[in-house]
mmCIF file of the N, C-alpha and C atoms, coordinates in Angstrom:
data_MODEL
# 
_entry.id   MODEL 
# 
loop_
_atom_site.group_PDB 
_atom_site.id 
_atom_site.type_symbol 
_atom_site.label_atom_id 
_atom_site.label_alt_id 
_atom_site.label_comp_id 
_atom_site.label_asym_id 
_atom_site.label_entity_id 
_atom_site.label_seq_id 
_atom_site.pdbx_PDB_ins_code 
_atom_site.Cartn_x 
_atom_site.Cartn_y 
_atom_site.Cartn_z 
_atom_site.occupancy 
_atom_site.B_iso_or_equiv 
_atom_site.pdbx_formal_charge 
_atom_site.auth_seq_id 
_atom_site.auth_comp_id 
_atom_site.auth_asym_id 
_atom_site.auth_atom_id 
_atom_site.pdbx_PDB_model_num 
ATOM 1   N N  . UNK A 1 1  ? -20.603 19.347 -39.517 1.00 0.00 ? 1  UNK A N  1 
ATOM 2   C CA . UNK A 1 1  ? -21.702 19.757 -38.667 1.00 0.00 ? 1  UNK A CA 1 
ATOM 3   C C  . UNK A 1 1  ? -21.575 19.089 -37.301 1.00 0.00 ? 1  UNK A C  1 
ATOM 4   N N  . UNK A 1 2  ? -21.654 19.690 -36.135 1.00 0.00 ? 2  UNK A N  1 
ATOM 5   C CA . UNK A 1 2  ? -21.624 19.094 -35.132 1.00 0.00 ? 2  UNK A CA 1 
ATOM 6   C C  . UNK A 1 2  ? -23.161 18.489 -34.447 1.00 0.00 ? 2  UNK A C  1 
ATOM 7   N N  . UNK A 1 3  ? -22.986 17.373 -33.096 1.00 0.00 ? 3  UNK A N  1 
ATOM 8   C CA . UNK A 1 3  ? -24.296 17.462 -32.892 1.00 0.00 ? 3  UNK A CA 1 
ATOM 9   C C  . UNK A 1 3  ? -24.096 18.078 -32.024 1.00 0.00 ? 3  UNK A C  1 
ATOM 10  N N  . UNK A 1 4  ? -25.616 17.681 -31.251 1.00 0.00 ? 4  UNK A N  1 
ATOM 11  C CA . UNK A 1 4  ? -25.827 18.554 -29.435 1.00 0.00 ? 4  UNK A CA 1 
ATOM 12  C C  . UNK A 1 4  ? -25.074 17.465 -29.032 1.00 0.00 ? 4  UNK A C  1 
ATOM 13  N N  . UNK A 1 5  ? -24.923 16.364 -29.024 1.00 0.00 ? 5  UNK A N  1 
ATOM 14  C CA . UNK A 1 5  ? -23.930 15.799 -28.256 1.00 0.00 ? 5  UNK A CA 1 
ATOM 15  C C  . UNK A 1 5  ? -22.388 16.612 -27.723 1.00 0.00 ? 5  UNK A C  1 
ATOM 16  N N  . UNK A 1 6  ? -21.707 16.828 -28.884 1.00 0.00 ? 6  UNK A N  1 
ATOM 17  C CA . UNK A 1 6  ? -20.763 17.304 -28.889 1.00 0.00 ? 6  UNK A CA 1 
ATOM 18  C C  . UNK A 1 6  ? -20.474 18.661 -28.420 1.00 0.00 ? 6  UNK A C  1 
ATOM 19  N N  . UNK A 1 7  ? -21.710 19.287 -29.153 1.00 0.00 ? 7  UNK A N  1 
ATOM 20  C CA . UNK A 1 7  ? -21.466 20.516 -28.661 1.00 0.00 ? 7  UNK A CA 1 
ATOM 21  C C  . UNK A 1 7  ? -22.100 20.574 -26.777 1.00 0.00 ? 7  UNK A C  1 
ATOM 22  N N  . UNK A 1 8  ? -22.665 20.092 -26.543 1.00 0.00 ? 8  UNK A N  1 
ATOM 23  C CA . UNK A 1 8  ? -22.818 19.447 -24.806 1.00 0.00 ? 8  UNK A CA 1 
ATOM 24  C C  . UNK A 1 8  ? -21.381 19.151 -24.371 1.00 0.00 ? 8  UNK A C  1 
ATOM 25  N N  . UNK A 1 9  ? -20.693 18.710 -25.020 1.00 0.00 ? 9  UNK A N  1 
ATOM 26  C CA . UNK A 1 9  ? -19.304 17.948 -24.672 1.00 0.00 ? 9  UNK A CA 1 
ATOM 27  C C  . UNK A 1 9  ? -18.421 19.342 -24.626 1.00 0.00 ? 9  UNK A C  1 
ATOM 28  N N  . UNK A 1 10 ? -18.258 19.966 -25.195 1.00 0.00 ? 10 UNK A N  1 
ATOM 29  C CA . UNK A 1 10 ? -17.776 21.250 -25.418 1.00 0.00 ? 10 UNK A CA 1 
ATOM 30  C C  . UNK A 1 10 ? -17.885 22.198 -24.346 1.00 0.00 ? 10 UNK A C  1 
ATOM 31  N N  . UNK A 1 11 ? -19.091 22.441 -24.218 1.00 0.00 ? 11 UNK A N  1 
ATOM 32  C CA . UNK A 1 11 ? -19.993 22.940 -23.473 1.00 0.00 ? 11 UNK A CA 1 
ATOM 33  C C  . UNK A 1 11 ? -19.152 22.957 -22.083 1.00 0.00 ? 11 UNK A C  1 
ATOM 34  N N  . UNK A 1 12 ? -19.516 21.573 -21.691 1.00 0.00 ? 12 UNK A N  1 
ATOM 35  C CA . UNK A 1 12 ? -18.916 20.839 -20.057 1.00 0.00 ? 12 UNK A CA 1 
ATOM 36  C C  . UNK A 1 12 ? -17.116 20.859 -20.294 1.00 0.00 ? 12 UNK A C  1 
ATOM 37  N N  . UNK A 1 13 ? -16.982 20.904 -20.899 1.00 0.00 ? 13 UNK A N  1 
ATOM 38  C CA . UNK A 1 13 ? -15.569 20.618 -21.250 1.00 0.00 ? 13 UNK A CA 1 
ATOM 39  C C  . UNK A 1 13 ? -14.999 22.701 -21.213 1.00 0.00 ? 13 UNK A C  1 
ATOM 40  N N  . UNK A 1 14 ? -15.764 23.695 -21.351 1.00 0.00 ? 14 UNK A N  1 
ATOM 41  C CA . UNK A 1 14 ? -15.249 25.083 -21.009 1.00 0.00 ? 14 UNK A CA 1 
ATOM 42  C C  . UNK A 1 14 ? -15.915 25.314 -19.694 1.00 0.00 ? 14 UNK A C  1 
ATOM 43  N N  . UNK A 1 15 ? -16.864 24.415 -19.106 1.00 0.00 ? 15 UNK A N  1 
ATOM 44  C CA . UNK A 1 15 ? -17.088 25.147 -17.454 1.00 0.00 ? 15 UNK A CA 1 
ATOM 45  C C  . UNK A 1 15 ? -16.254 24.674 -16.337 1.00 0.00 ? 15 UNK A C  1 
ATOM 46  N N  . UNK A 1 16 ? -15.748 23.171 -16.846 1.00 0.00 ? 16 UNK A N  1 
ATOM 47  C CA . UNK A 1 16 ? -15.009 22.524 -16.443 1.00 0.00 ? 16 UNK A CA 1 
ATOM 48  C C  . UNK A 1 16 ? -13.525 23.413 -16.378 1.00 0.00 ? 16 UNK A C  1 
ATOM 49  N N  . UNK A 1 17 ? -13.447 23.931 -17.378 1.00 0.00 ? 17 UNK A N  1 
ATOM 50  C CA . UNK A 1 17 ? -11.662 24.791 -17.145 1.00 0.00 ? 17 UNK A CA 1 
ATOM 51  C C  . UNK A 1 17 ? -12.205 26.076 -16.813 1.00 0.00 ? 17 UNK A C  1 
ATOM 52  N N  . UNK A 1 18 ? -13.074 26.639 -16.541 1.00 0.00 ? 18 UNK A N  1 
ATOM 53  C CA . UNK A 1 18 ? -13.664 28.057 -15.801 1.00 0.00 ? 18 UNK A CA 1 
ATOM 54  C C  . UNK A 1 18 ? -13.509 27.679 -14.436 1.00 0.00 ? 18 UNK A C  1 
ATOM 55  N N  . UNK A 1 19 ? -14.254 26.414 -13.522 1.00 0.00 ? 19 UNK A N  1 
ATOM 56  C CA . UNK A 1 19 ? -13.998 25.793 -12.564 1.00 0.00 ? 19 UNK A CA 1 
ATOM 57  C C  . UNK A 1 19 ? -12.629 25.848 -12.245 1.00 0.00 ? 19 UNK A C  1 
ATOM 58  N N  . UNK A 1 20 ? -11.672 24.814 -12.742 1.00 0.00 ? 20 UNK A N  1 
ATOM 59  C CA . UNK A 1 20 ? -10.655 25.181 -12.514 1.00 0.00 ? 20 UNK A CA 1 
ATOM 60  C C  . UNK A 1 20 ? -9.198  26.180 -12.266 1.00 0.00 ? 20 UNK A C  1 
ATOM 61  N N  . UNK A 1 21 ? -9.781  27.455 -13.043 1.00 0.00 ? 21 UNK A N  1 
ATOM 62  C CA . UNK A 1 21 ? -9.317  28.524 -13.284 1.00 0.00 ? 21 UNK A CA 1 
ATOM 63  C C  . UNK A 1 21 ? -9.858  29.113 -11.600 1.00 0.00 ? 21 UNK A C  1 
ATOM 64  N N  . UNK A 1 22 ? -11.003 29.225 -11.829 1.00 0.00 ? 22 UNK A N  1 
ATOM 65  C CA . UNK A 1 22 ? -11.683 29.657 -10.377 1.00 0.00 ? 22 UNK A CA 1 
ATOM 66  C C  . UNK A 1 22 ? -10.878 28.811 -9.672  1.00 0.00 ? 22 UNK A C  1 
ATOM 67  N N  . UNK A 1 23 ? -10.667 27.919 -9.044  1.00 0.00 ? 23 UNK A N  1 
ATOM 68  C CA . UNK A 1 23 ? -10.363 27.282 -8.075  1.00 0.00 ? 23 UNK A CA 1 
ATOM 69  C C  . UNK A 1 23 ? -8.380  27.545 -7.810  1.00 0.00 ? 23 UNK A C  1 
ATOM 70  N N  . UNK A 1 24 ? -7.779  27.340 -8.760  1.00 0.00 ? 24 UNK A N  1 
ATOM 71  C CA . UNK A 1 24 ? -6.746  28.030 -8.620  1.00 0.00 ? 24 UNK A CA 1 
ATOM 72  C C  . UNK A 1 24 ? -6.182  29.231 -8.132  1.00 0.00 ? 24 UNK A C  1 
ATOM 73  N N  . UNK A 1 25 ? -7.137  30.212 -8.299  1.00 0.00 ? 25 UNK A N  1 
ATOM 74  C CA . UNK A 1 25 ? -6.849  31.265 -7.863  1.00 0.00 ? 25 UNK A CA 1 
ATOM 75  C C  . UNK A 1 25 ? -7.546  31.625 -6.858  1.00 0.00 ? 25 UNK A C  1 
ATOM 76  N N  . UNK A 1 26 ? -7.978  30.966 -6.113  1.00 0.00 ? 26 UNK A N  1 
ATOM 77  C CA . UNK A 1 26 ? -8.980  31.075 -4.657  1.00 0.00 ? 26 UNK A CA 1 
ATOM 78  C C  . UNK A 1 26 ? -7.612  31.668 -4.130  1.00 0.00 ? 26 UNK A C  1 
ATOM 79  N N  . UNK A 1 27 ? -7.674  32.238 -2.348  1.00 0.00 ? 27 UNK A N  1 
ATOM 80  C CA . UNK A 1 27 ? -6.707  32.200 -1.786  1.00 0.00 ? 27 UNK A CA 1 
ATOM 81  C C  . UNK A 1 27 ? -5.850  30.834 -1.096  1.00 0.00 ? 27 UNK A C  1 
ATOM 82  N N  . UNK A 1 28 ? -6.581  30.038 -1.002  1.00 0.00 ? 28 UNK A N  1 
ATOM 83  C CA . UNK A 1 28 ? -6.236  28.729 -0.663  1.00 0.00 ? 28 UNK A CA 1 
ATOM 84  C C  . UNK A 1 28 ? -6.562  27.771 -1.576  1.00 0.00 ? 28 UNK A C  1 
ATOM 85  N N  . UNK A 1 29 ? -6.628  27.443 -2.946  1.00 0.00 ? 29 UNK A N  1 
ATOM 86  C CA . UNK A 1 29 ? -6.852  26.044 -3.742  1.00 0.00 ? 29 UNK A CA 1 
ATOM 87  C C  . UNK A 1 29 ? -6.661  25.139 -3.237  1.00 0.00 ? 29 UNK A C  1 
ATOM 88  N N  . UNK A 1 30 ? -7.898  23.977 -3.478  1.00 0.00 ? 30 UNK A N  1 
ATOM 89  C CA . UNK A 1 30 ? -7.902  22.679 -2.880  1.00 0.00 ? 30 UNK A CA 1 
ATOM 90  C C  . UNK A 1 30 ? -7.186  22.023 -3.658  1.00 0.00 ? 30 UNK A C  1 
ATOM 91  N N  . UNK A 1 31 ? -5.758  21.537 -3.717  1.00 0.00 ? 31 UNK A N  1 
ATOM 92  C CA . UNK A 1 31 ? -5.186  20.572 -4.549  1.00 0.00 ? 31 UNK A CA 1 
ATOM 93  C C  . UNK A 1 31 ? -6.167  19.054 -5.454  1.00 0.00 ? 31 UNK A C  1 
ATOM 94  N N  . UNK A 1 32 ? -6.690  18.715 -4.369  1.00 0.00 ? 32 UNK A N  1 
ATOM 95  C CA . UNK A 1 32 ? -7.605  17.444 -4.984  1.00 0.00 ? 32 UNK A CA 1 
ATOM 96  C C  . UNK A 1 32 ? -8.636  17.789 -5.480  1.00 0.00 ? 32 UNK A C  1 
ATOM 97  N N  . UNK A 1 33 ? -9.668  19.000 -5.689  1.00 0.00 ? 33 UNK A N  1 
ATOM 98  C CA . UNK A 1 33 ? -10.827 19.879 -5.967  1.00 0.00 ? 33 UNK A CA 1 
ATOM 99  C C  . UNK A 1 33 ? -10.241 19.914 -7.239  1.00 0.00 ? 33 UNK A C  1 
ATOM 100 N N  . UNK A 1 34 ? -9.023  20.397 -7.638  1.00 0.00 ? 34 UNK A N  1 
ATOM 101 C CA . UNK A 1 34 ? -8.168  20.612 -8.661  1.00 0.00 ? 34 UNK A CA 1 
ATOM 102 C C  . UNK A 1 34 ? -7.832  19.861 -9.684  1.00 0.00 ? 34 UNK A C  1 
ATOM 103 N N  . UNK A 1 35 ? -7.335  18.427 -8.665  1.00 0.00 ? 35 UNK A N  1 
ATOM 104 C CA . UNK A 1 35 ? -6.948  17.003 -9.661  1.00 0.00 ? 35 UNK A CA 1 
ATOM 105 C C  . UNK A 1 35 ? -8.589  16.041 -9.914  1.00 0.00 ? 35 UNK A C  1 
ATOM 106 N N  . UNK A 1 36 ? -9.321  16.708 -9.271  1.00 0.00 ? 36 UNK A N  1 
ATOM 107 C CA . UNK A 1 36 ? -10.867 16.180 -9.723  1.00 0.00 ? 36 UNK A CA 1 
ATOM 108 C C  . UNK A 1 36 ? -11.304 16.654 -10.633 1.00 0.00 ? 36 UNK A C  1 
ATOM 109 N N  . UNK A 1 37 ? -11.226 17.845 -11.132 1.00 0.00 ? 37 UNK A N  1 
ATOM 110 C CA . UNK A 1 37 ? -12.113 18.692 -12.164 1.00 0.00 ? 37 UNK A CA 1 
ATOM 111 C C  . UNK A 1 37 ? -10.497 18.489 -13.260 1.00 0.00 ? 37 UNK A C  1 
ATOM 112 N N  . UNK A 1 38 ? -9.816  18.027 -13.267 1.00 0.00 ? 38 UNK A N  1 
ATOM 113 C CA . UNK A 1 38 ? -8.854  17.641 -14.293 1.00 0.00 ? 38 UNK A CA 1 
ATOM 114 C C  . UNK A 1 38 ? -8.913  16.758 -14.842 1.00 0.00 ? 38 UNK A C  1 
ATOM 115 N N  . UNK A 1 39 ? -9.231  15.722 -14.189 1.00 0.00 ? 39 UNK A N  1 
ATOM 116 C CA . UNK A 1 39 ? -9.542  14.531 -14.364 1.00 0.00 ? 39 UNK A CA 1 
ATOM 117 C C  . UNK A 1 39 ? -10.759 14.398 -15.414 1.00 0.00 ? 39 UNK A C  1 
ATOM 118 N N  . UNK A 1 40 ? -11.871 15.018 -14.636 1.00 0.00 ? 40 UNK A N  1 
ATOM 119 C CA . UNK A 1 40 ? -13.227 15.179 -15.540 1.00 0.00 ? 40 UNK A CA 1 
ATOM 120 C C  . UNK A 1 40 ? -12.868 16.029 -16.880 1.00 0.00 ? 40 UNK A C  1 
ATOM 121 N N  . UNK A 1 41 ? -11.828 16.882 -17.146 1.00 0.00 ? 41 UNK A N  1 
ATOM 122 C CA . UNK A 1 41 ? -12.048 17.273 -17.786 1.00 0.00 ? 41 UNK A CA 1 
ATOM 123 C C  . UNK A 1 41 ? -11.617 16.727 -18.999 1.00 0.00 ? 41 UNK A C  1 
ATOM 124 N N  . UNK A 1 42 ? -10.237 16.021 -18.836 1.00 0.00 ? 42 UNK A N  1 
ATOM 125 C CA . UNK A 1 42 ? -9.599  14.565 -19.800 1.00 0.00 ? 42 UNK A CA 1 
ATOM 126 C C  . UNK A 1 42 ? -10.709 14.006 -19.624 1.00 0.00 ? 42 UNK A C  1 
ATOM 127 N N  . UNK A 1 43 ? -11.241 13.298 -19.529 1.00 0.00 ? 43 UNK A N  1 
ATOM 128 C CA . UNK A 1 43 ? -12.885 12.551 -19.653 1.00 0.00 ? 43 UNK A CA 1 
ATOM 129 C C  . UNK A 1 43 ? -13.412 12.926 -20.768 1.00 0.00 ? 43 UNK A C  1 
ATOM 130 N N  . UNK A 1 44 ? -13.852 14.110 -20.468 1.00 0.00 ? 44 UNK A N  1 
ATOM 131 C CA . UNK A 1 44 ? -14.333 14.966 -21.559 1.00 0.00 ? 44 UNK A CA 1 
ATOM 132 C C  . UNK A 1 44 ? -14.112 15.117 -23.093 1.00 0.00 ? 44 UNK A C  1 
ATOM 133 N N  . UNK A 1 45 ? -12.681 15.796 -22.824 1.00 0.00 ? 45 UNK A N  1 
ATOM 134 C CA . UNK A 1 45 ? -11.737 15.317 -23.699 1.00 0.00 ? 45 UNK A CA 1 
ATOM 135 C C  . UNK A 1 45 ? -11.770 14.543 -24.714 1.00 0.00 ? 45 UNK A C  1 
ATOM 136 N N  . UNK A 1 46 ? -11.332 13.143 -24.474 1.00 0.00 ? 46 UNK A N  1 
ATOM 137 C CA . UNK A 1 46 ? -11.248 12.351 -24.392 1.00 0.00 ? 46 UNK A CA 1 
ATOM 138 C C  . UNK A 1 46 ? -12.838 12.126 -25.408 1.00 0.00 ? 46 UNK A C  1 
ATOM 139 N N  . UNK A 1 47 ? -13.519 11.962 -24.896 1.00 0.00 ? 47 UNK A N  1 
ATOM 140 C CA . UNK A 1 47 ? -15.007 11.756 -25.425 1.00 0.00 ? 47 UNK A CA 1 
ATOM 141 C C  . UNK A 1 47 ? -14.890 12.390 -26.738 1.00 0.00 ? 47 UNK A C  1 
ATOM 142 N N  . UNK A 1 48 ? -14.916 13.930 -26.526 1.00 0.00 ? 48 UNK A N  1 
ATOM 143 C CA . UNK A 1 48 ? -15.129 14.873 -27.597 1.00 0.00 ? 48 UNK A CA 1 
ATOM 144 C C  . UNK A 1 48 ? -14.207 14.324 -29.018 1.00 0.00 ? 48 UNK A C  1 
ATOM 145 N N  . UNK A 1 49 ? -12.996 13.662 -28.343 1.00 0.00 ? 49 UNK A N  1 
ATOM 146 C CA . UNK A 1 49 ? -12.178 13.286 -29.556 1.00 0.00 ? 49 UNK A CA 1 
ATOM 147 C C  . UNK A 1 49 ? -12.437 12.130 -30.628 1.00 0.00 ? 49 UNK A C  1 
ATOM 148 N N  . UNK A 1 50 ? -13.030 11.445 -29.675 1.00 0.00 ? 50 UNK A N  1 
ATOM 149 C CA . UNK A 1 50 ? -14.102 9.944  -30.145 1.00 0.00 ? 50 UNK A CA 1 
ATOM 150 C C  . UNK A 1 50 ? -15.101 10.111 -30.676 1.00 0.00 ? 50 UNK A C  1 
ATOM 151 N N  . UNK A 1 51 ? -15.666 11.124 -30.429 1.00 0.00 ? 51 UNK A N  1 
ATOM 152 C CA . UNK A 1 51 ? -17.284 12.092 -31.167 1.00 0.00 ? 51 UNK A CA 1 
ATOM 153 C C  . UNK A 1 51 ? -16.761 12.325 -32.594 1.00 0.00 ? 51 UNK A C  1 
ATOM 154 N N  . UNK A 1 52 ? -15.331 12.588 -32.793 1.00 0.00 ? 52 UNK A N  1 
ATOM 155 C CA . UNK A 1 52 ? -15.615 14.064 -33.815 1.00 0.00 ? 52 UNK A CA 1 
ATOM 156 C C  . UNK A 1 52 ? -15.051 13.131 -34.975 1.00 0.00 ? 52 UNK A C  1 
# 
């Protein structure tokens, strides 16, 4: 069974790679916009794996 924690973690952890997806394919991607929301998203990660 999961909690809301996790599933919160989840959650942030697929808008986080929607973000990034978006941002990649702009006509110009901000390289560091890029390595920021990557970053957060190993964070995330990271968390979710320690949760479960």
């Amino acid at each position: 069974m999961q909690t809301a924690h996790l599933t919160a973690l989840e959650a942030k952890h697929a808008t986080l790679d929607q973000r990034i997806a978006d941002e990649v394919h702009r006509p110009m991607p901000d390289a560091i916009r890029i390595h920021d929301l990557k970053k957060q998203k190993l964070r995330i990660k990271e968390e979710i794996a320690q949760a479960s």
